[in-house]
C-alpha positions in Angstrom: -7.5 33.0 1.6 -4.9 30.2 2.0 -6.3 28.4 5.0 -4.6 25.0 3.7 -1.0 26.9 5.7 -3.6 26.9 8.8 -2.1 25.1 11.9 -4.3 22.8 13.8 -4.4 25.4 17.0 -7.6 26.6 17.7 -8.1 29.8 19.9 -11.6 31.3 20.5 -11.4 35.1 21.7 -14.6 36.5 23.6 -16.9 34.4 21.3 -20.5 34.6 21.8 -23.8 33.6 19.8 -27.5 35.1 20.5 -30.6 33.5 19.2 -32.8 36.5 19.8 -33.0 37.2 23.4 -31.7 34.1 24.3 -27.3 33.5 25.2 -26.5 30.6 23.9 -22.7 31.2 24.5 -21.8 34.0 26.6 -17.7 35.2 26.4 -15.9 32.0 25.2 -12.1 32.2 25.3 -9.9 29.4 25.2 -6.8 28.3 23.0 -6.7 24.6 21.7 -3.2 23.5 21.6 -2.4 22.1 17.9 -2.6 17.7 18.3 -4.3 17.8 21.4 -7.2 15.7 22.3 -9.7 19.0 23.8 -13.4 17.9 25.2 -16.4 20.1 25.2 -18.0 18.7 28.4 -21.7 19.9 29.7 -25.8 19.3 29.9 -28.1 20.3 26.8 -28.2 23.5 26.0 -25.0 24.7 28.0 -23.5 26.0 24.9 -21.0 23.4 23.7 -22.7 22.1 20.2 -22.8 25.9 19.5 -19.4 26.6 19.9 -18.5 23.8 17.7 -20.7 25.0 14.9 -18.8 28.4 15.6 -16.0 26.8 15.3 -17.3 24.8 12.2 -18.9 27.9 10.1 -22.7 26.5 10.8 -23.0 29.1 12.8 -22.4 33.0 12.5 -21.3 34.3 15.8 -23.1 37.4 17.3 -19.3 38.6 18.5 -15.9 37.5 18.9 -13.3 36.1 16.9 -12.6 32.3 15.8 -8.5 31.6 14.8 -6.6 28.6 13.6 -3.0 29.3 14.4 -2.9 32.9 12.9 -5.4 32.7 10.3 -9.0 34.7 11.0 -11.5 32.1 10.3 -14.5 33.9 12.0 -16.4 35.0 9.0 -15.0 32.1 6.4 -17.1 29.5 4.4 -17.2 26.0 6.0 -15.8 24.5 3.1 -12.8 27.0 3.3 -11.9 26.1 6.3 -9.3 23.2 7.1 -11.4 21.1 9.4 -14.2 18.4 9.1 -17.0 17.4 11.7 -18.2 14.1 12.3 -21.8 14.0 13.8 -23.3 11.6 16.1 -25.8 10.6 12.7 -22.9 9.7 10.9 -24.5 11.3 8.0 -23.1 8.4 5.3 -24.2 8.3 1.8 -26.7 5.3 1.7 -26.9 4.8 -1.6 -22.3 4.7 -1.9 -20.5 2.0 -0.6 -18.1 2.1 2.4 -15.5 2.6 -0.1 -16.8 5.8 -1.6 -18.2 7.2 1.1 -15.0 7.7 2.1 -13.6 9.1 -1.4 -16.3 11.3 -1.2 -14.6 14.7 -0.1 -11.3 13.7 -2.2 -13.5 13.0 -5.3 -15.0 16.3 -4.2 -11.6 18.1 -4.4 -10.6 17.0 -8.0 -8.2 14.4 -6.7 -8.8 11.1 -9.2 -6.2 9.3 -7.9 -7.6 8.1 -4.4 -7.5 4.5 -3.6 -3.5 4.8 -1.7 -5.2 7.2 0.5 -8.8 5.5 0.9 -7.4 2.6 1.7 -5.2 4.1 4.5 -7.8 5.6 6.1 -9.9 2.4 6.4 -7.0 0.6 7.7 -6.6 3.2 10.6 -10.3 2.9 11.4 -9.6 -1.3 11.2 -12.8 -1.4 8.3 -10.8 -1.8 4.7 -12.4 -5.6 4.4 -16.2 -4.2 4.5 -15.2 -1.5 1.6 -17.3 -2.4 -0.6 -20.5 -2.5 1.5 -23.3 -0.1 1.8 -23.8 1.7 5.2 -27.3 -0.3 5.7 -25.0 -3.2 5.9 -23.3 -2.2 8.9 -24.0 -1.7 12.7 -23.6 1.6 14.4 -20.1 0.7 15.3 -19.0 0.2 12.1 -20.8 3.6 10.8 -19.1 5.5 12.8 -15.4 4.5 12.3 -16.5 5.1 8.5 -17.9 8.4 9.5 -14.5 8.4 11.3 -12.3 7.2 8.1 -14.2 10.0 5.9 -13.2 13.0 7.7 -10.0 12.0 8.3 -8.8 10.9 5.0 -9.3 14.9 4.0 -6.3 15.6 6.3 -7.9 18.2 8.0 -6.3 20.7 10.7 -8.6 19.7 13.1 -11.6 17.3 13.2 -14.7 18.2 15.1 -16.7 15.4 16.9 -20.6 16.2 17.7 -21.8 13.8 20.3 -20.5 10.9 18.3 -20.7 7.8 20.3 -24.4 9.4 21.4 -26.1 6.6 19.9 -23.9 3.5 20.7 -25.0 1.2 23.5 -23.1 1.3 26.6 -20.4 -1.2 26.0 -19.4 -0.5 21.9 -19.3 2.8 23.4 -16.6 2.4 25.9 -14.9 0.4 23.0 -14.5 3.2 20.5 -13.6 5.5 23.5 -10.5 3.5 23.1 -10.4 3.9 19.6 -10.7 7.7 18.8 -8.2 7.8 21.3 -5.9 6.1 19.7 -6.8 7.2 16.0 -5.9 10.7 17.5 -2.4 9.8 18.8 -2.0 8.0 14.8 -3.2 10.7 12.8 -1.9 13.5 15.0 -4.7 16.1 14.3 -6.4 18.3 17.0 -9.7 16.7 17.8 -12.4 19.4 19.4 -15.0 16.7 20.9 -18.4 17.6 22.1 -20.7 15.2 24.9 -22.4 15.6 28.1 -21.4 12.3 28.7 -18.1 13.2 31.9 -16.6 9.2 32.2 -16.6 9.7 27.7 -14.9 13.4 27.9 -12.2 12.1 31.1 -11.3 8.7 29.1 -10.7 10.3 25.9 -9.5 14.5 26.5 -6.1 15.4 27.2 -7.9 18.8 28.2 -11.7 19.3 29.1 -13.7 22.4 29.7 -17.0 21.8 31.5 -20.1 24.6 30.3 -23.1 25.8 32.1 -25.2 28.2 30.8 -23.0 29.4 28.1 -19.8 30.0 30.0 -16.6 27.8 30.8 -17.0 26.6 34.4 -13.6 25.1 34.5 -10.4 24.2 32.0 -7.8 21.9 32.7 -6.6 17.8 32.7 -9.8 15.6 33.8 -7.5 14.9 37.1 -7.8 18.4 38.1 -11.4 18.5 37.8 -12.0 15.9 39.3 -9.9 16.0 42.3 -10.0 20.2 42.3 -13.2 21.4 41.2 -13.7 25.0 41.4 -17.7 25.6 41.5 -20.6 23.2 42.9 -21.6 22.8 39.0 -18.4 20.9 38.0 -18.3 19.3 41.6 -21.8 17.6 40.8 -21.2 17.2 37.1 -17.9 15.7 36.6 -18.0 12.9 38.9 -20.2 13.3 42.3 -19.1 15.2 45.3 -20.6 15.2 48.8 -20.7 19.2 49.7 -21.5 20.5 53.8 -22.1 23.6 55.1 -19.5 25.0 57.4 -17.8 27.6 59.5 -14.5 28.3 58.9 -12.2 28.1 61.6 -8.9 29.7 63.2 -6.1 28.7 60.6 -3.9 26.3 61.7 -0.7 27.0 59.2 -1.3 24.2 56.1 -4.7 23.5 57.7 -7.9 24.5 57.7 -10.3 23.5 60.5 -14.0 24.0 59.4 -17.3 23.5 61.8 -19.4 21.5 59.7 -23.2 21.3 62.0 -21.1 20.8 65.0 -18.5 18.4 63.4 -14.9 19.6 63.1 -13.5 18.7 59.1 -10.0 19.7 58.5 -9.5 20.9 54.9 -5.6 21.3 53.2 -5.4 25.4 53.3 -4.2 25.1 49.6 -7.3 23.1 48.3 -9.8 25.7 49.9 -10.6 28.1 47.3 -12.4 30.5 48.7 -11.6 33.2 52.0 -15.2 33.3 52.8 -16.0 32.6 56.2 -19.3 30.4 55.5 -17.9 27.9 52.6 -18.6 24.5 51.3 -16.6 21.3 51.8 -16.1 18.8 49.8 -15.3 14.8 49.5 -15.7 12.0 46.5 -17.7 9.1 48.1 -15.3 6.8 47.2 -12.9 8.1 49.3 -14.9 8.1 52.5 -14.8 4.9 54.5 -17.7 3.6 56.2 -16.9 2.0 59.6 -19.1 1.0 62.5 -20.6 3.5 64.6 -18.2 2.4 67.8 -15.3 2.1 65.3 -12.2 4.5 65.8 -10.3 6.3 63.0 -6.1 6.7 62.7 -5.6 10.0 64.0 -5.5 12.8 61.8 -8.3 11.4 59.9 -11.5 13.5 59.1 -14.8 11.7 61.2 -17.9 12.0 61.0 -20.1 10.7 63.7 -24.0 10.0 64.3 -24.6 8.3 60.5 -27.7 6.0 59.5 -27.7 4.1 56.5 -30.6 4.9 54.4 -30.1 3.1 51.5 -28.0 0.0 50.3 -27.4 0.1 46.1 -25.4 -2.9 44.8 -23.8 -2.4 41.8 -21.2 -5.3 41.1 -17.8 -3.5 41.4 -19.0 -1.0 44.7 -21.8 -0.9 47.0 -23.1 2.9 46.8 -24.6 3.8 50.6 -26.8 6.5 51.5 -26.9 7.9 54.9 -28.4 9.9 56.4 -26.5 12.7 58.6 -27.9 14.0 62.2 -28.5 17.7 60.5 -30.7 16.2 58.1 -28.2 15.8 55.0 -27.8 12.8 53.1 -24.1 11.8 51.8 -22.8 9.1 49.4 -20.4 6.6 50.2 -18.7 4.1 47.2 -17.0 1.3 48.5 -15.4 -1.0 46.7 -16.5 -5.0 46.7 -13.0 -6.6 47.7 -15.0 -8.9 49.3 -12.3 -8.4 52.4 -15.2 -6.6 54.4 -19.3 -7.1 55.7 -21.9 -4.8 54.0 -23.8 -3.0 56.3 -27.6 -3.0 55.8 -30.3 -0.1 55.9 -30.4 1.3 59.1 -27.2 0.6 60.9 -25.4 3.1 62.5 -22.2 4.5 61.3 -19.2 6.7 61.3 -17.7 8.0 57.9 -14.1 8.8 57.9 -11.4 10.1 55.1 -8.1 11.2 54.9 -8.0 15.4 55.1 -6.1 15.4 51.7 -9.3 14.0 50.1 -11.2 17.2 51.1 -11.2 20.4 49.4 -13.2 23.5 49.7 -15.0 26.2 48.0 -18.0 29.4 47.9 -20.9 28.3 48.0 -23.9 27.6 50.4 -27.1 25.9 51.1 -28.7 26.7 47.9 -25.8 24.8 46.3 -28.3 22.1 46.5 -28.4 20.7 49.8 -31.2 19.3 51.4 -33.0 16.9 53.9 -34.8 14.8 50.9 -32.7 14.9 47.9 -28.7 14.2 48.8 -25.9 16.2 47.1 -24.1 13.2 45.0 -25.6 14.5 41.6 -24.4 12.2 38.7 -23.9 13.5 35.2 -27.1 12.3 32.8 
């Protein structure tokens, strides 16, 4: 089988992988467009580190069918097959040097001739001056740019990526965020990338589909997500969302007036996604302002009335609020330190108020997760 004239598309038809009883990836479809940057996004055990060893040959599926361009690569060897995964272990040779670690596969291939193209890679990855030191020399950063530079010096269709910044601390993480990102524009090749981790997945991912329980939630640009999610799981996972309870109302042409406990909320008719009668709506916190209780809105504003702060969390570039509604319900409000306005403290009354475009609505209800003690703002772990 030629796979070397494989294109770097990727298109998973009704995949699905058992472990005995258990569904560890239920249905799969999805096409992977050939250079793109596509993200795996979810919590353990949602499916997405299966799918890439599907996609990898690690794993046999159960059914379904695994192509790259037009080639069937569902049943083929993982060595026959034109990609390469990097792992968030790096999995370097300890006992070769930076420079052969990276010769490794080419060596591997019968190609003697490899320093043009060893040296290439190492320049893309910004690490041909520590060539000739051994991994136990260099810090987790450096590891995985070599980890990096030795699957991509194969040339391979398309380059799998496990969880790779997993074990990074917080800021070198957000640095090689930037990096793959641009290695990928350089080298061109479709990169599938796997994390739970939603800012690492919206940074990177020209195109991110968010799993639960073995099933694609939602596909699409991390804008649309974000701003349009489509289920309460991607709502509280990408990002947090503050979701009520309400009655829809009488349509008023391009708007939707919903009774939220009492409280009119007018949602855009074309970001309601549901025709149920009894829905949920939904609003970022940081796009709800937090005004004094006597304090009037601009009309056409959404408003909120009857709000007590809760709970005051400072974290340098926003203050996070917590208040608590008169129905019971705590919601979460970001706003931003501009230093232009006066906090409010624990306990103060308060209206919250947002533009109508900011809200969008969907199915759902009370067992969406909304309760007196724990408040719907969920963040991604």
């Amino acid at each position: 089988m030629a796979v070397s004239t494989a294109s770097g598309e990727v298109r998973l038809h009704g995949l699905v992988k058992r472990f005995g009883a258990f569904t560890a990836v239920d249905d799969v479809s999805l096409a992977i467009p050939e250079g793109s940057f596509f993200a795996l996004l979810g919590p353990s055990g949602c499916g997405k580190t299966t799918t890439l060893r599907m996609i990898a040959g690690l794993d046999e599926p159960t059914a379904g069918t695994i192509q790259l361009g037009e080639l069937d690569i569902t049943h083929e060897r993982p060595y026959r097959r034109p990609v390469n995964t990097v792992f968030q272990s790096y999995a370097l040779f300890p006992h070769l040097d930076v420079f052969e670690n990276v010769a490794f596969g080419l060596r591997r291939r019968g190609i003697r001739k490899v320093r043009a193209e060893v040296d290439a890679a190492l320049d893309l990855v910004q690490m041909r001056h520590l060539a000739r030191r051994k991994p136990t020399q260099l810090s987790g950063g450096q590891q995985q740019r070599i980890a990096l530079a030795r699957a991509v010096v194969n040339k391979p269709r398309v380059l799998l990526l496990d969880e790779p910044l997993g074990a990074l601390d917080l800021k070198l993480r957000r640095q090689m965020q930037i990096e793959l990102k641009r290695i990928q524009t350089e080298v061109g090749i479709t990169f599938v990338h796997v994390t739970h981790d939603q800012e690492e997945a919206m940074t990177m991912a020209d195109t991110v589909a968010v799993m639960n329980h073995g099933r694609i939630e939602q596909l699409g640009p991390p804008a649309d997500l974000y701003e349009s999610p489509r289920t309460t799981f991607v709502a509280n996972f990408v990002g947090q969302s503050n979701l009520l309870t309400g009655l829809r109302g009488p349509s008023l042409g391009a708007e939707m007036p919903v009774d939220c406990h009492g409280q009119t909320v007018i949602v855009p008719s074309r970001r309601c996604l549901t025709t149920q009668d009894h829905l949920l709506v939904g609003v970022r916190p940081e796009k709800v302002r937090l005004l004094p209780a006597d304090a009037s809105l601009p009309p056409g504003h959404n408003c909120l009335v009857g709000g007590v702060v809760r709970d005051v969390s400072y974290t340098g570039v926003s203050t996070q609020y917590l208040v608590r509604m008169p129905w019971g319900q705590d919601l979460s409000v970001f706003l931003q330190n501009s230093g232009t306005a006066r906090p409010f403290a624990a306990g103060a009354s308060v209206t919250l108020g947002w533009e109508p475009e900011h809200t969008f609505g969907m199915a759902g209800d009370a067992a969406a997760g909304i309760s007196r003690d724990q408040p719907v703002a969920v963040q991604a772990g």
